[in-house]
Phi, psi and omega in degrees: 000132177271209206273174157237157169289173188217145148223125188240140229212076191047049134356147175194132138248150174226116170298099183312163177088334202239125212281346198237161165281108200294336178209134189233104154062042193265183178203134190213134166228104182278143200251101167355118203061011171256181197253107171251127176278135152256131167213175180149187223269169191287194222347064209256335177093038145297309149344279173257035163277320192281322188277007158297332190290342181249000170067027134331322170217138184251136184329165154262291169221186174113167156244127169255153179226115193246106178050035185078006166271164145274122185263020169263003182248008208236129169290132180319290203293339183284345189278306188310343159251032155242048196194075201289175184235167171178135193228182199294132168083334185126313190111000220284166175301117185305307191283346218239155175258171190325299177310330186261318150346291207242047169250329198339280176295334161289321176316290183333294192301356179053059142306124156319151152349292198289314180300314157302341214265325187271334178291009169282272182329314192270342154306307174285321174298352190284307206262026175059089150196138154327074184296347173295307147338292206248348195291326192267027157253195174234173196318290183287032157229062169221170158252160210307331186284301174332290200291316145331305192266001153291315175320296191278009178245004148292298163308305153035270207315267151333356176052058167297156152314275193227144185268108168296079193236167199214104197047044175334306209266326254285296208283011189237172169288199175262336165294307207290315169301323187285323203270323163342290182266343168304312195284295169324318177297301216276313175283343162314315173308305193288304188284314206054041190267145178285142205213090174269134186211141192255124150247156150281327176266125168313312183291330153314301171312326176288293178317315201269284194315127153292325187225119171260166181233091182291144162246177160213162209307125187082030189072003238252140180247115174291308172222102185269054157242194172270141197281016137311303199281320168309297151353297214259328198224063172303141186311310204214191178282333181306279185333313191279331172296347186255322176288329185063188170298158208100351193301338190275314165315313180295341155317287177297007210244354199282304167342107173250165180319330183303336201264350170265176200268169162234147176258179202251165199204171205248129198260131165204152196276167156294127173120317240259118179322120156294345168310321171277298155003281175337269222287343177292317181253018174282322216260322214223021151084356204296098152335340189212142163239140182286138169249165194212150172276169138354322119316345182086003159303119175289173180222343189201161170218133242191106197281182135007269169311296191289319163320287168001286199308320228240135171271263169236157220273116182302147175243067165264151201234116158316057224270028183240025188281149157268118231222124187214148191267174193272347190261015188293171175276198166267014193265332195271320169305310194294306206278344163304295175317317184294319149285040157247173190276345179246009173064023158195169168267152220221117206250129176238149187236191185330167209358036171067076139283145160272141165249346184116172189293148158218140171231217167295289200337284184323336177273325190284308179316321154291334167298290198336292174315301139354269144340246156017277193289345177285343194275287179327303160327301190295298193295312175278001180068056140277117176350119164287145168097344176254133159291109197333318184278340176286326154344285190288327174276356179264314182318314179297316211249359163069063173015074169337134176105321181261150199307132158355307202277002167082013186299141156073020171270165203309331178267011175255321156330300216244020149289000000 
């Protein structure tokens, strides 16, 4: 199942006791099958903008509206289980194992055994974990990442319309958040799922969203676009004070790997003569070879030298390889590349497929471009970072995604 629309429809909650309202009279309408960011200063009530919508907290007034139901007319737990959720660590059960985590809702829903058993399965490879590996451990034996991509496969699980998550990412480091998100843009690609997700980092919010939504304080939505155009044309002094310095880096940062070209590189399997190896990259001038499993999952990247050492090539997994998915930016690709020892990545697509090489040139010759074109813009008085046909199309078409009421659409931006 792909995405459904949202409409959340002048909504207000309200809190006994408390004199101002935490979300006051918004009206949103998120657009079936996008990724939409809330992000803005802490209590601003994005929180509880996103659990109104699955009625974790339930409205004060308003309509939310899901794929034409009103979900205030909806017995709670049957709407929650069209709806997945995923919060900081995954969430998951302690006592219960990988595999019973994310049976949860179907089990509810009187899934067979069997139905249940492959769709365990057809999850954790979704979400690059090994179910032979991992579905019968539990949460504490995973590490903080693992369990995040349990989390989400477990939201999942039932094959919702739309996806809830709420600081996904928060609780983890930062190669393990990036490697995160990556991996969410690659199951987006596959699903098309509507992805509502509240962050504090902006810049998280530029990478994953198709459309961020800023708040200010009571929900009050300052700005509602896309993070070209939020970039390029902030609503207000809020907005620009909330993007902080850099916006023109970040700009130049929109640019993802898919979109530059990459090289190819010398492939070779376990089991494989390193002597052949040798002579494959002898033959196309190369220094390294990728070695890949049986999926095409890199597993080692294997210089020169180290061939040299070997009769033939370990099937052993490398857990320092530099590894950047293909929809990542290029700011994400560069800081990967800098630890590594060879000055490039190794690009992977949907389920950690290897795509090939990337290195520094390749990134700085697209910032260059990039640049180039930001100058060119700057100069015809266009938006930076937005291209004249994405322009015209957003104008023409009265900026799919935005609320009735014109919040961030292109003429209320330049008001």
């Amino acid at each position: 199942m792909t995405g459904a629309s949202i409409l959340l429809d002048t909504v207000t909650k309200r809190y006994p006791g408390q004199g101002k309202p935490a979300v006051n009279g918004l009206t949103l309408e998120i657009p079936a099958g996008k990724i939409v960011m809330f992000v803005g200063p802490s209590g601003c009530g994005k929180t509880t903008t996103l659990k109104m919508i699955n009625r974790l907290i339930e409205p004060t007034e308003g309509r939310i509206v899901l794929d034409g139901d009103d979900v205030t007319r909806i017995d709670g737990d049957a709407l929650r289980r069209r709806i997945g959720y995923v919060i900081q660590a995954g969430g998951l059960f302690p006592h219960m194992s990988v595999a019973a985590n994310i049976a949860l809702v179907p089990k509810m829903l009187g899934w067979s055994k069997e139905r249940i058993a492959a769709r365990v399965d057809e999850l954790l490879e979704l979400v690059s974990l090994d179910p032979e590996r991992y579905r019968d451990r539990f949460p504490r034996e995973l590490s903080g990442g693992q369990q995040q991509r349990v989390g989400v496969a477990r939201a999942l699980a039932a094959d919702p319309p739309v996806l809830l998550m709420d600081e996904p990412f928060g609780a983890v480091d930062p190669i393990t958040r990036q490697r995160l998100q990556d991996e969410l843009l690659n199951i987006q690609s596959e699903l098309q799922k509507t992805i509502v997700c509240v962050t504090h980092d902006f810049d998280e919010a530029v990478k994953l969203g198709d459309w961020i939504a800023i708040f200010n304080e009571g929900a009050q939505l300052v700005q509602y676009d896309t993070p070209e155009r939020i970039l390029a044309e902030p609503a207000n002094e809020f907005v620009e004070n909330f993007i902080g310095s850099g916006a023109g880096l970040k700009q130049l940062t929109l640019t993802r790997v898919d979109e530059v070209e990459v090289a190819d590189a010398v492939v070779a399997r376990p089991g494989d003569l390193a002597t052949e190896v040798l002579s494959r990259m002898d033959a196309v001038g190369h220094n390294h070879s990728v070695i890949v499993d049986a999926r095409n999952r890199p597993l080692q990247w294997l210089s020169r030298r180290q061939l040299s050492r070997l009769e033939r090539v370990g099937a052993a997994r490398d857990p320092r390889l530099p590894v950047v998915g293909n929809r990542a930016t290029l700011n994400d690709a560069l800081d990967t590349m800098l630890v590594s020892s060879v000055g490039a990545a190794l690009v992977t697509g949907p389920r950690d497929t290897f795509r090939g090489v990337i290195d520094v040139d390749t990134v700085m010759d697209a910032i260059g471009r990039a640049h180039r074109h930001a100058r060119t813009a700057h100069a015809q008085g266009r938006p930076v970072g937005v291209n004249t046909g994405t322009l015209e199309a957003v104008q023409a078409s009265g900026a799919p995604g935005v609320p009735a009421a014109g919040l961030a659409g292109p003429e209320r931006t330049r008001e």
